[in-house]
N, C-alpha and C positions, 0 to 999 in steps of 0.2 A: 735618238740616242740621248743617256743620260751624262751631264758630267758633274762629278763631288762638286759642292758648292764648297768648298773652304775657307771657313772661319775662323776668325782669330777667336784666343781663351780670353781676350776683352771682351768679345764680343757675344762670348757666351754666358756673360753676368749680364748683357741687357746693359752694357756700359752704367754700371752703377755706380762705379766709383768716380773722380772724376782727375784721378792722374794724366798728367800726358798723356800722347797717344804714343807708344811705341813701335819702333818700325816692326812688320810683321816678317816672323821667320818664312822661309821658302816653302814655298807650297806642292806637293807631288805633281810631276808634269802633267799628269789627266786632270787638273785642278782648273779651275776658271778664279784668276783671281779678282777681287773687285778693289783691292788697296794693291798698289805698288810695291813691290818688294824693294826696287831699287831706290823708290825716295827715300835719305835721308830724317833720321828722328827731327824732330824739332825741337827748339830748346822748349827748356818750361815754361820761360817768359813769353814766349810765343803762342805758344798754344791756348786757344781759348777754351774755357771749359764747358762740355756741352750740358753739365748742371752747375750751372754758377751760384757761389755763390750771394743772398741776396744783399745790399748795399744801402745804407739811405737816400742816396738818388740812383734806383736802379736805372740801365742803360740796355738798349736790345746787342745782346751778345751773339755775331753772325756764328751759323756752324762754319768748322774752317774748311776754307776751300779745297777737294780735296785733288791730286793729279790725276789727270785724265788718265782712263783703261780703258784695255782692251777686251769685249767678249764677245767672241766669235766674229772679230775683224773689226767690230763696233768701236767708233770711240767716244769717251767723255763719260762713259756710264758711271755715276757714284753706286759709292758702299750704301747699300741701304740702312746698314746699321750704324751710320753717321749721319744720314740723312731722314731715316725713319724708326728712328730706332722705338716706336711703338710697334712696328710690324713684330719685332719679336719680344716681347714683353711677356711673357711667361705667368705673371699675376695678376694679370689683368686679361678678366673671363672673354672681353669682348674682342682679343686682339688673334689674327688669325689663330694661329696653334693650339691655344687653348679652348677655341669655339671647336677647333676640331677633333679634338682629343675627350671633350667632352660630350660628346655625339658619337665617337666613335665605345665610349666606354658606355652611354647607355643602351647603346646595340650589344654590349656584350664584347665588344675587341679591346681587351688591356695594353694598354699601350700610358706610355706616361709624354708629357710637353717635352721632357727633355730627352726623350728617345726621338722623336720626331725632328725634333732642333737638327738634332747631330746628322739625321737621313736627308735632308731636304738639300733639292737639286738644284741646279739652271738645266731647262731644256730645252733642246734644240734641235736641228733638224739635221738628218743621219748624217751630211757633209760636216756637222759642226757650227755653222750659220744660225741666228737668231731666225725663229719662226715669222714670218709676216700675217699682218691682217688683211681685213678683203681689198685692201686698196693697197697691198703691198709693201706697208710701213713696218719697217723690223718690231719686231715685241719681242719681251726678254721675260720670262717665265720663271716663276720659281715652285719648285712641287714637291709633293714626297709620295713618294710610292706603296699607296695601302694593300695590304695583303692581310685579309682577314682573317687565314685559316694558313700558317708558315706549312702544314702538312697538305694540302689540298692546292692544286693547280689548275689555273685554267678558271677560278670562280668568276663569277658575274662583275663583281666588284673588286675582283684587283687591278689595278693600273695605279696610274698619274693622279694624286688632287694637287690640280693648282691652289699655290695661294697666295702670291705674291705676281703681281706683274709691272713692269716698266715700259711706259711709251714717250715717245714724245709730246711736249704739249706745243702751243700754239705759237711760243716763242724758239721751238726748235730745241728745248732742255727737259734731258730725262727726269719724269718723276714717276717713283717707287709707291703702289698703291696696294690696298689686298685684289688680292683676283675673287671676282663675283660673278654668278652667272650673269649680272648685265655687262659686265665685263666684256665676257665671252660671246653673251648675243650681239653687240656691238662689233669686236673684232670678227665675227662672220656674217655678219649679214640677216643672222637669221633671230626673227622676232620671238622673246621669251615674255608673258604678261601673267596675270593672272585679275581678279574678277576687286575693282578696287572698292576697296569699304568706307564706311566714313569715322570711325576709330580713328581718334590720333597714334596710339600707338603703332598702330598695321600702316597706316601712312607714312611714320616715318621709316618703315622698310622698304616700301615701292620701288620708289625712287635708287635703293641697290641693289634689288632683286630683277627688277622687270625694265625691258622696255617697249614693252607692249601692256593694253589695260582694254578689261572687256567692262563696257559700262552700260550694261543689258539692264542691270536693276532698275537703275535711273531712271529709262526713258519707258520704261513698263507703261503700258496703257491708263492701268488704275493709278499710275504715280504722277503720268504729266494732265490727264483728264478724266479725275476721281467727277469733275462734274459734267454732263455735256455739255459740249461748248464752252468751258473755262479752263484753257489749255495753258500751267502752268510747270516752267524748269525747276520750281524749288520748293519742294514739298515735305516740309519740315512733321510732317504729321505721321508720315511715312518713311520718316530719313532718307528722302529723294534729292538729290541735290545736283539733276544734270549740268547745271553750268556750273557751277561750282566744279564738278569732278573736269570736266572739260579741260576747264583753267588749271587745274590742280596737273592733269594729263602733259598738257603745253607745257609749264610752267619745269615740270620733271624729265623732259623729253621720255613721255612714254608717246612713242611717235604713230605704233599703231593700235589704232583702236578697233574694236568688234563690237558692233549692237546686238539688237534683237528686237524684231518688229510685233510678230505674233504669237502667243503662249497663251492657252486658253485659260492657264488658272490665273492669268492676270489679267484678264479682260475686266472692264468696270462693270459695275453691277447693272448701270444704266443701259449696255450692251446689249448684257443676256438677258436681264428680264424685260425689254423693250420689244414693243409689238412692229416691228420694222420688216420692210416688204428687201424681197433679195436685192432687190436694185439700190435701193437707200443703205442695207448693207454694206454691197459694193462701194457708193460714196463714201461711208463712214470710213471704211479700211483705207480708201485713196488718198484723202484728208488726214488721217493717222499718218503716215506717210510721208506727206507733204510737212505736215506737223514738225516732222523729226528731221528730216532730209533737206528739208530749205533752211535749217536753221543749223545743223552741221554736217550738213552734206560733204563739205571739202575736207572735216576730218574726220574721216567715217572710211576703214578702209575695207572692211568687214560685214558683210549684213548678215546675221543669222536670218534669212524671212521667216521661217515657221518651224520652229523648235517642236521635235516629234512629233512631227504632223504621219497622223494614222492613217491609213483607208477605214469608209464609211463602215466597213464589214466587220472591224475591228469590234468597235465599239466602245471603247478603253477609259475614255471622256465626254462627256458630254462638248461642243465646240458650235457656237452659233455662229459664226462663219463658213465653218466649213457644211455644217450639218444642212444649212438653210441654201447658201448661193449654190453647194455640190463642191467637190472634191477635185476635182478638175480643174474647174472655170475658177475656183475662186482661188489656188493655187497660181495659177499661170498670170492670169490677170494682178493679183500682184506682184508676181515677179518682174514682169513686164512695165510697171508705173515705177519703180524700182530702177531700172535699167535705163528706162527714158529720163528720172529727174535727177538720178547719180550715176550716170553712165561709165565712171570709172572706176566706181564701188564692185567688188566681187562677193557677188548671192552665194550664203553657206544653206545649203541641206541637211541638218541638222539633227542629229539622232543619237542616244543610246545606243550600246551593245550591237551596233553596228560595223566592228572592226573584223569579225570574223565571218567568214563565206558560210551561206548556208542559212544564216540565222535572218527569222522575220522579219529586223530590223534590217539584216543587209539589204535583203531581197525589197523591201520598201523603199529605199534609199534607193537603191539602180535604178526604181522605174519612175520615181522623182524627177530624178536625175535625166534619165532619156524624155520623159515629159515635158521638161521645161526647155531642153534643147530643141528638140521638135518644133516648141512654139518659138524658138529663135531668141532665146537668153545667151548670151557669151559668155560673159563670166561667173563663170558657176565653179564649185567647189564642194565637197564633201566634209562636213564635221562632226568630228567622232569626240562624242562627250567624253568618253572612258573613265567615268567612273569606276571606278574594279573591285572587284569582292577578291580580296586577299587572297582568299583560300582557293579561288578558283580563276586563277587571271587567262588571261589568251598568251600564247609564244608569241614571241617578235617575230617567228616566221607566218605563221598566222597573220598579222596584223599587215607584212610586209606584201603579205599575199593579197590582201584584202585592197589593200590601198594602189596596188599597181593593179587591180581589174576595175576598178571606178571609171579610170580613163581621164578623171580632172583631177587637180591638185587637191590635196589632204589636209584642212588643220584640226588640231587636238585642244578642242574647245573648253572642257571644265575638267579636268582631269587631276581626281584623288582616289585614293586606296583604302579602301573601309577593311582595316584589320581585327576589328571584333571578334571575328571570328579563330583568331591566330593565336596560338596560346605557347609560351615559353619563354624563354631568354631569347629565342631567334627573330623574336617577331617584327623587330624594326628594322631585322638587316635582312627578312625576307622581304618585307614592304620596299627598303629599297632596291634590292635586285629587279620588282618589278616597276619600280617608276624608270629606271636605268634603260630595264629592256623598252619598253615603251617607245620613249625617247630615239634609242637606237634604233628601232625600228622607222621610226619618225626622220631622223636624218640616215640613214639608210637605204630607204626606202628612192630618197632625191624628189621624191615629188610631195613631200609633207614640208607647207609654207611659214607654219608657224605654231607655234607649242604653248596653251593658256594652260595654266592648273586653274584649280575652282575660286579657292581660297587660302589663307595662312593662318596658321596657328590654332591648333588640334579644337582646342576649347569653342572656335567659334566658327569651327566646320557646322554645315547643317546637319549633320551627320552625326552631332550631340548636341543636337538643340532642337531636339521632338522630333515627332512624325513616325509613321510606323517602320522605320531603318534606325530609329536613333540610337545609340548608344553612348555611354560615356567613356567605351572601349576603342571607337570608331578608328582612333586617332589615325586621321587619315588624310593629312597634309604636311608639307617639308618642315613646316616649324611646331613647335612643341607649343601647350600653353603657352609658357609665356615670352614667345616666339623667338627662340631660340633655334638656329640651325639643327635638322635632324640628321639621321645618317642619309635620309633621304634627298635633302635636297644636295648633298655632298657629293650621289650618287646620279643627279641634274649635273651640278659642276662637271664631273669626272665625266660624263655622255658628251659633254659641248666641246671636254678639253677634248679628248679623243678625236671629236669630228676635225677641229681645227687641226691635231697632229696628222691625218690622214690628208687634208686639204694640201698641209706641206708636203706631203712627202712626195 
């Protein structure tokens, strides 16, 4: 259930002025108020002002304390707009509203900052009660309700975007923050990451976006031993920087991480053009292995082993692992070195275009999958790149279907949307209805553990940056060049809030 947020007309200037605060007039009884009606004004003397101002010996001017409220039985919660008042800052591009008003207007929804201002909620749970997180701790919510099309019902993307939320912090006192998808991964439990770069700029979004990071590049074969036998984590030649990103990982609480052992187009040269008999193979790959595993085994929660691994019949790639020890043996036998040195690590099977029944990829992926059980692997999993061509994506009922006949758990390992092909004013609020559905099907589904995109921001998708897919139409990640929130990843947020509102209910 929604309830009006009601705001003072102070506090719809962004407290710009810096008068007293005046008592706020009564608010309609469906209101949630966050100022007390019944404290008394304070004198002028009294009140400090929350733009002071400046003095030849300036002094830190505390905000003033403000009386404890009540929302939804809750006490102590301050006004945000006493407390944060950058949350609603209207001229400033970076402060929620305006990130989403500008996202919502290049998809084509006209909508202005101060229409939004005026709709935005506290939400909460049908009794009226603050929502909880997975550990039961009230959270206070603030949203506005987008509707794309006021004539059309029932679209993909009308609901709830959060964009404010309040928790407790560690001393037991509300603070007032934007709501983020790691926000929301956080408040449920469920890991949101994506694929981390070494860009300063993309790095300092990590850290709000994800809490999860797949750091497959890094540990690439040709990146940790471009020579044989000179196994190094920092390979500056190749912008490799496995301990670096590690650290970088720790350091952000991006808490799970996903590798990836074997990819044939990064195998070192030394590899494939080496005259080596199947059994020295074998070593080579177990030592790769060990390479990786003895040195972050403990945080490693994820192993992609063999990213689009084919059958021989295929032909698709040339693979001097798989071609030379067989298909079979040389699959199982590392899953199994795998299992013995990080036995609490969970083996992903790894594929393309594998989300839909029927398709070669599924049908590959099943008998992967019963293969490696066979040979007595435990922890296995299913990961569906989903990559998606715009113009042609799968339904959520598709994908839903797809994922409860595997029989093990589900993650959504590199996943963007190549909308080149998409032409109009609609094309980035079709792009997000299908990262939305995705998603939805993914927590949906209950057995999809965790949710990686590829990468952020359009420009430095691979996806316009060569190869025979590339475009500079691609634009097929949540953030815009110059990594700016899309409608897409708005339509990420709105998927997680959703799941959380259902959790409560």
């Amino acid at each position: 259930m929604k309830r009006t947020f009601a705001f003072l007309s102070l506090a719809l200037l962004i407290l710009s002025a810096c008068a007293p605060v005046a008592a706020p007039t009564s608010a309609p009884a469906t209101s949630v108020r966050l100022l007390s009606t019944a404290t008394p004004a304070p004198s002028a003397t009294a009140t400090p002002t929350l733009t002071p101002t400046p003095t030849a010996t300036p002094t830190a001017t505390p905000l003033p304390t403000l009386p404890p409220e009540s929302v939804g039985g809750l006490e102590g919660v301050p006004d945000p707009h006493f407390t944060n008042p950058e949350l609603f800052d209207l001229k400033n591009r970076n402060a929620p509203i305006p990130k989403l008003v500008y996202a919502m207007k290049k998809a084509g929804i006209n909508v202005t900052n101060e229409e939004v201002l005026q709709k935005i909620y506290v939400s909460t749970k049908n009794d009226g009660t603050p929502l909880v997180d997975k550990d039961g701790n009230p959270t206070i919510v603030v949203a506005y309700h987008l509707d794309p099309d006021p004539n059309q019902k029932g679209e993909t993307l009308e609901g709830p975007i959060p964009l404010m939320i309040a928790k407790k912090n560690e001393e037991g006192k509300w603070r007032w923050q934007e709501n983020t998808t790691r926000s929301l991964s956080e408040s449920m439990d469920f890991p949101f990451g994506g694929t981390i770069d070494s860009r300063k700029n993309q790095q300092e979004k990590y850290p709000v976006l994800f809490t999860a990071a797949n750091l497959s590049y890094d540990l690439e074969w040709n990146n940790i031993e471009p020579i044989q036998g000179r196994v190094i984590f920092s390979n500056s030649s190749n912008y490799a920087f496995a301990d670096e990103k590690f650290d970088f990982a720790k350091k952000n609480g991006l808490g799970t991480i996903m590798i990836r052992l074997f990819y044939p187009p990064t195998y070192p040269k030394w590899l494939i053009n080496g005259n080596f008999t199947k059994e020295q193979l074998v070593e080579l790959a177990i030592k790769h292995i060990h390479d990786i595993l003895y040195r972050f085994g403990r945080e490693i929660k994820y192993v992609d082993l063999a990213t689009e691994y084919f059958p021989q019949s295929w032909n698709i790639r040339p693979d001097v692992l798989k071609d030379r020890v067989g298909y079979e043996r040389f699959i199982t036998t590392v899953a199994l070195e795998v299992q013995k040195t990080a036995p609490n690590v969970t083996i992903i099977i790894n594929a393309d275009h594998n989300e839909r029944i029927g398709s070669p990829d599924y049908q590959n992926t099943v008998q992967l999958i019963k293969l490696l059980k066979d040979a007595g692997i435990k922890n296995l999993a299913v990961g569906m790149e989903m990559h998606i061509n715009g113009a042609s994506p799968p339904t959520k009922e598709q994908i839903i279907q797809a994922i409860h006949s595997y029989g093990v758990p589900v993650i959504v390992t590199e996943m963007d949307v190549n909308i080149k092909d998409l032409k109009g004013p609609d094309r980035l609020k079709k792009q997000a209805q299908i990262y939305k559905n995705i998603l939805d099907a993914c927590l949906e589904s209950e057995n999809c553990r965790a949710f990686f995109v590829f990468q952020i921001g359009d420009q430095y998708s691979w996806l316009e940056n060569g190869g025979y897919m590339g475009s500079p139409d691609s634009d097929a990640t949540i953030l815009d060049d110059n990594l700016n929130p899309k409608l897409s990843y708005y339509a990420i947020l709105q998927a997680l809030y959703q799941r959380l509102l259902q959790i409560n209910s």
